[in-house]
C-alpha positions as CSV (number, residue, x, y, z in Angstrom):
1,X,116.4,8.8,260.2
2,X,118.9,11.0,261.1
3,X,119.2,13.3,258.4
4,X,115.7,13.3,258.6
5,X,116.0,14.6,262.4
6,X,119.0,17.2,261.0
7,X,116.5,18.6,258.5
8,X,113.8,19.0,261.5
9,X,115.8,21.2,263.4
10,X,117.5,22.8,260.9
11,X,113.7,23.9,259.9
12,X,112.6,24.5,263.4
13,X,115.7,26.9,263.7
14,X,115.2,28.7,260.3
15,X,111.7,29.4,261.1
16,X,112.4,30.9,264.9
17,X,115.1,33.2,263.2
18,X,112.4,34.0,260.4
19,X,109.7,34.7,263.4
20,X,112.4,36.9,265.6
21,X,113.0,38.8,262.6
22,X,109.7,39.3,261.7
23,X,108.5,40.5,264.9
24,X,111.8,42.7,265.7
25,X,110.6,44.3,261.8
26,X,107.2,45.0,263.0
27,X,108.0,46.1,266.4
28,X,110.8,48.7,265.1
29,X,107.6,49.5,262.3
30,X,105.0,50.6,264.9
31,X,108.1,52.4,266.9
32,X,108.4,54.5,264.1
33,X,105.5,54.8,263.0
34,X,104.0,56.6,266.6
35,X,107.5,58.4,267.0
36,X,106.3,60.4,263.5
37,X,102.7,60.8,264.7
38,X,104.1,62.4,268.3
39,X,106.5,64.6,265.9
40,X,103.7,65.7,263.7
41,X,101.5,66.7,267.0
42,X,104.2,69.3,267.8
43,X,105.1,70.3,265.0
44,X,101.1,71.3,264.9
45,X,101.1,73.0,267.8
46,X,105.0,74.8,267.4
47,X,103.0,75.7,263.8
48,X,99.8,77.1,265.5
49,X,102.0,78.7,268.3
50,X,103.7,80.5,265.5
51,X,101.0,81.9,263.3
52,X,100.4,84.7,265.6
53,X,103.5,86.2,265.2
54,X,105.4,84.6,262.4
55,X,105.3,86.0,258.9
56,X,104.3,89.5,260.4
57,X,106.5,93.0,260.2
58,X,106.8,93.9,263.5
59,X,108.4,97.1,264.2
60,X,110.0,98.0,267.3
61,X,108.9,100.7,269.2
62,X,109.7,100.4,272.9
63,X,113.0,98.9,274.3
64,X,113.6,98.9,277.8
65,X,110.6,100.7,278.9
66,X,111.9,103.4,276.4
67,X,109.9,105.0,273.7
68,X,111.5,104.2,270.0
69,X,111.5,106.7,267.2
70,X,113.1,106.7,264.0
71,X,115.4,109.5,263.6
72,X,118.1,111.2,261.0
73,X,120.5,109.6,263.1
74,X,119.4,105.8,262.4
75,X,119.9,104.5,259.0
76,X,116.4,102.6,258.9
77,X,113.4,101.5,261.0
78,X,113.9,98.9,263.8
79,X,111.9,95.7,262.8
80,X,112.0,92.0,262.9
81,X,110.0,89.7,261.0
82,X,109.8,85.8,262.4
83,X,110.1,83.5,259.3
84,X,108.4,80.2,259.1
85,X,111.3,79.0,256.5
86,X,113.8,77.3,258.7
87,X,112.8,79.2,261.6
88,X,115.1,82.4,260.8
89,X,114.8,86.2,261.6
90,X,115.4,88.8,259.6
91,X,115.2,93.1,260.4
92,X,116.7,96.0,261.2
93,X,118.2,97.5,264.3
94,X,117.9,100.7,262.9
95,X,120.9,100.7,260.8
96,X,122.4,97.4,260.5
97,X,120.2,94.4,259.4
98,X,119.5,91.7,261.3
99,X,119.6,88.0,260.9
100,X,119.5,84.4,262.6
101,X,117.2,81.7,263.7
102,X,114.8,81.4,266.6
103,X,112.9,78.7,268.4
104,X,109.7,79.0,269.8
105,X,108.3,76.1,272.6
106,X,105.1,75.6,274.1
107,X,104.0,78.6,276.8
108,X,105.1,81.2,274.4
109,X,108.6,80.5,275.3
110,X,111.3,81.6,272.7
111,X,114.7,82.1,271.7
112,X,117.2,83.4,269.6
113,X,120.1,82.0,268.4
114,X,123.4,82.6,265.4
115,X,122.2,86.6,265.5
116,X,124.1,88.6,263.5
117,X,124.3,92.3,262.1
118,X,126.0,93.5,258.8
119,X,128.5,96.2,260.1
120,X,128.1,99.4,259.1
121,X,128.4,102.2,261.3
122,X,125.7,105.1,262.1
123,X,125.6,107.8,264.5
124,X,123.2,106.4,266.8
125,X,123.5,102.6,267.6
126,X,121.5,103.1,271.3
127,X,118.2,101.1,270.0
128,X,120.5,98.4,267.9
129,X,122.8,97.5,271.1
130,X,120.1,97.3,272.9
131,X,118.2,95.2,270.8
132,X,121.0,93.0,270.1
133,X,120.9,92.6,274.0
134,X,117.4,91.8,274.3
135,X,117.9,88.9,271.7
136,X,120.8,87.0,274.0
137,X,118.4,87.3,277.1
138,X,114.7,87.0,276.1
139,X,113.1,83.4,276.9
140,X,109.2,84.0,276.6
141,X,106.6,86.4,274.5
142,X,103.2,87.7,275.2
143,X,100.6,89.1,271.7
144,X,98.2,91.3,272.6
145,X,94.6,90.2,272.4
146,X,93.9,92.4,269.5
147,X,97.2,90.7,267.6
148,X,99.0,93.9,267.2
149,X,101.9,94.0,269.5
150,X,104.5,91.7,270.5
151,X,106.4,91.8,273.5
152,X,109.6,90.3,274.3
153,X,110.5,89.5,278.1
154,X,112.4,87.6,280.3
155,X,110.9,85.5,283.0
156,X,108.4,88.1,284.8
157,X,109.9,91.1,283.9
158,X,108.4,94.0,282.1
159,X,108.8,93.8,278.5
160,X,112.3,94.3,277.2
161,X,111.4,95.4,273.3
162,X,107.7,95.8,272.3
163,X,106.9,95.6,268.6
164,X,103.4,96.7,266.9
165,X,102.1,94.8,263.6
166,X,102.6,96.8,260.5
167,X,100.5,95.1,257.5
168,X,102.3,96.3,254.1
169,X,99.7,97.0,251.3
């Protein structure tokens, strides 16, 4: 009788463990599974936030409320172009190119992060140290209705660089 009464509880306790288990499996499960589903959402909406200006050539051409033209003084055309690819930037300052990653966050809010410049040396580095400038302190974006120019800004300010689409052929 009492082995009999052993085995019982010995039973009874195996088959609480197996329940707890069970349940902490399917519990951690459903935890999971809606943690992925809220990822997914906003990575949808980062995605669809980013279509209007990722994958685009932007080139600069106002910085500071200043006019930019290219010039015999700058090696190349100031542009930036936002890739979807690990989130990374790549352009031109105007003479040195341009790379690192950015972020962008609901309410067009964005920012740049690990930029860095290849180092050679040109006679006119105005537009590039500004640029470089505008990168550490910018924390939102604006797009034109018409989708063809991008401004950069910080808080309420005016714009600090504005870009204008350029679709290559």
């Amino acid at each position: 009788m009492r082995n009999i009464s052993q085995s019982l509880i010995l039973k009874s306790y195996k088959m609480k463990s197996f329940i707890k288990f069970t349940s902490i499996a399917v519990f951690s499960f459903i935890v999971i599974t809606c943690g992925n589903k809220t990822l997914t959402k906003k990575d949808s909406a980062t995605a669809e936030a980013n279509a209007g200006i990722t994958e685009k050539y932007w080139k600069l051409i106002e910085i500071n409320g200043k006019p930019v033209a290219m010039d015999e003084t700058m090696g190349s055309e100031a542009f930036i172009i936002l890739k979807n690819e690990d989130q990374r930037v790549n352009g031109s300052g105007g003479c040195n190119t341009i790379f690192g990653t950015y972020e962008i966050n609901e309410g067009n809010r964005i920012k740049f992060s690990q930029m860095a410049t290849s180092m050679k040396a040109c006679l006119n580095m105005d537009v590039e140290v500004a640029l470089k400038k505008v990168f550490d302190v910018v924390d939102n974006y604006t797009v034109s209705e018409d989708g063809k120019y991008l401004s950069l800004n910080r808080a309420r300010m005016a714009p600090l660089a504005r870009f204008e689409v350029v679709y290559l052929k």
